[in-house]
N, C-alpha and C positions, 0 to 999 in steps of 0.2 A: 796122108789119110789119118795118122795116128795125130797130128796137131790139130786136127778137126774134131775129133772125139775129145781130146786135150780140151779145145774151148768151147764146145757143149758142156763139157764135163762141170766147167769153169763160170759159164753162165746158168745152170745150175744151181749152181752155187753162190753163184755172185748175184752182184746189183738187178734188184728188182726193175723191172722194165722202164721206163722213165716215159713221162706225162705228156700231152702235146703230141707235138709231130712228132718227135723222135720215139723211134720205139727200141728198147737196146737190142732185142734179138734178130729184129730184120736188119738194123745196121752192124751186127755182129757176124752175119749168116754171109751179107754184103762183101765184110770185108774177108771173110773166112777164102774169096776167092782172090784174092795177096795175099795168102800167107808164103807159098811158095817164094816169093819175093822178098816176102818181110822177113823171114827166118835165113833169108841168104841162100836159097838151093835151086835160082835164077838169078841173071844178072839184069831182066827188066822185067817189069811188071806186065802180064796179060794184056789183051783187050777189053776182056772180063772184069780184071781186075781195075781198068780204068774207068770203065763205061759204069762200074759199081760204086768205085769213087767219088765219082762226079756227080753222081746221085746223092750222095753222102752230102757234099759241098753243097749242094743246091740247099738243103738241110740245112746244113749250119749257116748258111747264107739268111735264112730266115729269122732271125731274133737269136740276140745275147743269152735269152735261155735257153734253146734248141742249140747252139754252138757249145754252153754251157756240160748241158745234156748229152749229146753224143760223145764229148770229150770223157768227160767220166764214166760215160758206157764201155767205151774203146779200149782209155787206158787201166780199166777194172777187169776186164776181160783177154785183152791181150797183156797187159804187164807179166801175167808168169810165166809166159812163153821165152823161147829164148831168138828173141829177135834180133835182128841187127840194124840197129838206131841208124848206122851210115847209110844202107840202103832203104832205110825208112823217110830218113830226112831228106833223100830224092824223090820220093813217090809223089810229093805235089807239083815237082817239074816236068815230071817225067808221064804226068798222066792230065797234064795242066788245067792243075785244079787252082783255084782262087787263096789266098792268104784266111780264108772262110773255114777252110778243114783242118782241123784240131791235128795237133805234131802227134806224133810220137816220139817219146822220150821217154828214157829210162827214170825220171821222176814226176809225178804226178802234179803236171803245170794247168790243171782246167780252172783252175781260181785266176791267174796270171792275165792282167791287163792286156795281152794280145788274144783271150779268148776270147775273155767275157767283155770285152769293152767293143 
């Protein structure tokens, strides 16, 4: 509960909504249902959490902007969290989603030839 307050708090604060399909607070509210996952305090992701995902993927699956766009929604809003990147970097197997949905990683890759291209 408290890392949900954490990234309202965060979006807030952060990156203004982005243009287009992607809107950053409903894919932030989206993925706010993985945090248990992403932060390490499960060892697999929801149903919620997938079925939320993959909504996501359908997104970035839309245009080099829209993949552009959520990437930097995501990792503007979850970067100060203290996530855990190994079980981050499963969430697209484990919830099989398309090479479409933006990583997470602990440095800001949405410029990077596997996003935007």
């Amino acid at each position: 509960m408290l890392v949900s307050v954490v990234v309202l708090a965060v979006i807030a604060t952060g990156p203004a909504p982005a243009s287009g399909v992607v809107q950053c607070l409903q894919s932030v509210v989206k993925m706010d249902l993985c945090l248990s996952f992403l932060v390490g305090n499960t060892e697999t992701p929801s149903e919620e959490c997938c079925s939320a995902t993959q909504d996501l993927d359908k997104v970035a699956a839309g245009s080099s902007k829209d993949k552009k766009a959520l990437c930097e929604c995501l990792y503007q809003s979850f970067h100060p969290l203290p996530l855990n990147y190994e079980y981050a970097k499963k969430l697209p197997s484990l919830c099989n989603l398309s090479v479409n949905f933006p990583p997470f990683t602990p440095h800001d890759e949405c410029n990077k030839t596997l996003i935007v291209g």
